[in-house]
N, C-alpha and C positions, 0 to 999 in steps of 0.2 A: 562570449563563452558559449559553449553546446551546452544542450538541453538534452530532453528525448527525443528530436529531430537526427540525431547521430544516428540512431537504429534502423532508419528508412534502408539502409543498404547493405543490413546485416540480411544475414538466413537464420534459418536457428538452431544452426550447427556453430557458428561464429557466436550468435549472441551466451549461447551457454559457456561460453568457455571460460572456465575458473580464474580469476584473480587471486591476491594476498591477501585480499580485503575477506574474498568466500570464506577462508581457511578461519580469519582472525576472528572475523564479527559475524557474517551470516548462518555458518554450521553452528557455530554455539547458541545462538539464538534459537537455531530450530528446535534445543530444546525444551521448550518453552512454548514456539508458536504450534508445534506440530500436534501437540497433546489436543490444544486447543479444539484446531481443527476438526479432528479424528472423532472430536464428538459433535458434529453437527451432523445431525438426518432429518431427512424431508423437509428441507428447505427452497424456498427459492434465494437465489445468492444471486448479485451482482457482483462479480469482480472487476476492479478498476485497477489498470494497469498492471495486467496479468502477466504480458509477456509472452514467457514459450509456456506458461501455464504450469509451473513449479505444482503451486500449490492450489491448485485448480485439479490437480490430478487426485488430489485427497479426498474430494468433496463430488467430483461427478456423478459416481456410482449409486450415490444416495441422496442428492440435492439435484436442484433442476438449476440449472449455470447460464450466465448469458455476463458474457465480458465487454467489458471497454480498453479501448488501447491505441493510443494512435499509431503504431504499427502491427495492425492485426493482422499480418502477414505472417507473422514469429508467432503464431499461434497454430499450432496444426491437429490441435483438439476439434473433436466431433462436438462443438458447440457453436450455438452465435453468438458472434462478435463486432460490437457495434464502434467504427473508426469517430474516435474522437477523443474529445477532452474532459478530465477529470469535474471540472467548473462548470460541466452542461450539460449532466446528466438526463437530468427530466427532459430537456427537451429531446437527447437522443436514445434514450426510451421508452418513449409518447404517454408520460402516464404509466406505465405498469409500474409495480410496485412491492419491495422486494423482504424477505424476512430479514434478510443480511445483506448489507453491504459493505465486503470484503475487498483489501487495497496496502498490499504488503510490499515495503521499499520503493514504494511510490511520491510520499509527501514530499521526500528529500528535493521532489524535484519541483517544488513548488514555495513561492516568496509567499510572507504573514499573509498578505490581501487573497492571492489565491487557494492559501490552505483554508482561511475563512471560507471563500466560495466553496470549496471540495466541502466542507463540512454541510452548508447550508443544504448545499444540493443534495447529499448522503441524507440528509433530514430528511427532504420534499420527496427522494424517491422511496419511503421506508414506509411498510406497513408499521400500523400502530404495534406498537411492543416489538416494532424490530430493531437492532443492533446495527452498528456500525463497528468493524473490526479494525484496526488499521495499524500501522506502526511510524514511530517519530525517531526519528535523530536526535540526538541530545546533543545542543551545543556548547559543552564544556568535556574533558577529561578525553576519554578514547573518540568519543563521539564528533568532538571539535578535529581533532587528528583526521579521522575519516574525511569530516568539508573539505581540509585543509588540501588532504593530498587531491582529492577528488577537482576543486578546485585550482588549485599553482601545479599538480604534475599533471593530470587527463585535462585540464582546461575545462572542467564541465561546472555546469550554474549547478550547485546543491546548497540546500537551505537546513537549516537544523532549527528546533523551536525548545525552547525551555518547558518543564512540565506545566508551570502556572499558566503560559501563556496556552499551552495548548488547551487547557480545563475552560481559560476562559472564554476562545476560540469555541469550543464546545456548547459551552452553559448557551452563547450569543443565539450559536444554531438551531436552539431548541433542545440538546441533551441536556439529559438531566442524573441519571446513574452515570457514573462515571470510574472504570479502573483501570489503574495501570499500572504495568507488571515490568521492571527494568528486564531487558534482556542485554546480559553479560559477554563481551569477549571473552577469548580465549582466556586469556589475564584473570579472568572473572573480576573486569572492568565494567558495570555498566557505561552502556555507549549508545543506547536505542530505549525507546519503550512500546512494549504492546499495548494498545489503546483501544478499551472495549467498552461502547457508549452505548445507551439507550433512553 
């Protein structure tokens, strides 16, 4: 099955380009995640798995931004952008150490062992009292639908995580506040959750 490896030969004119899926799950979600956002200032932020930098654009103007993506090409924001993987953070950026570590419609693309890694690492790169921002698939009701199609029609590897397991995923990492906020389809189905750790 593809991964995030499918994007290497996108632009970021192709990658933007809406699906059923934008319409059903991700617009309704924004709002929810947008709010969020919009109150973070003077931050430092690590974004993992930015992209063309959706929601990277919310936060530049008042945060200091430094992304991860394994195709940092789809990014054509006035930041740095370090090529690599979500499980290797600290070492691909050497130490620094960040307020927030921000990572939206990312996990999907990652199996239990390496959503643990992503966690750990989001721990080791974190100033003390900083946050982890992130969002999960939920694998039952709309959320299972989403794998499914994403899965058996696009052919792409996506993972979904139950809320318990992700809390405990979490607790292992070192968090220890813990909230999460279902974000609804269209339907006003929960199908995702936003997940804000410290």
């Amino acid at each position: 099955m593809k991964n995030y490896e499918r994007y290497t030969t996108y632009t970021p004119d192709s990658y933007e380009k809406q699906g059923i899926m934008t319409y059903l799950c991700r617009i309704p979600s924004d709002k929810k995640i947008i709010p969020v956002l919009s109150q973070i200032k003077g931050k430092s932020i690590l974004d993992v798995g930015m992209g063309t930098g959706d929601y990277t654009r919310l936060l530049i103007d008042d945060n200091e931004v430094v992304g991860v993506d394994q195709n940092p090409h789809l990014c054509q924001l006035n930041i740095k952008v370090h090529k690599g993987d979500a499980t290797d953070l600290s070492t691909l950026v050497g130490g620094e150490k960040f307020d927030i570590v921000l990572s939206t419609w990312m996990t999907d693309y990652l199996s239990g062992e390496k959503l643990q890694k992503f966690f750990c690492e989001a721990r080791k790169v974190l100033k003390n009292g900083g946050q982890l921002i992130t969002t999960t698939i939920r694998p039952n009701g709309w959320g299972l639908v989403y794998l499914l199609l994403a899965r058996h029609w696009r052919g792409v590897d996506k993972h979904g995580c139950a809320k318990r397991h992700v809390v405990k995923k979490l607790r292992k990492a070192g968090f220890n506040e813990i909230k999460m906020i279902n974000l609804n389809s269209w339907l006003g189905i929960p199908w995702a959750c936003l997940v804000i750790a410290g």
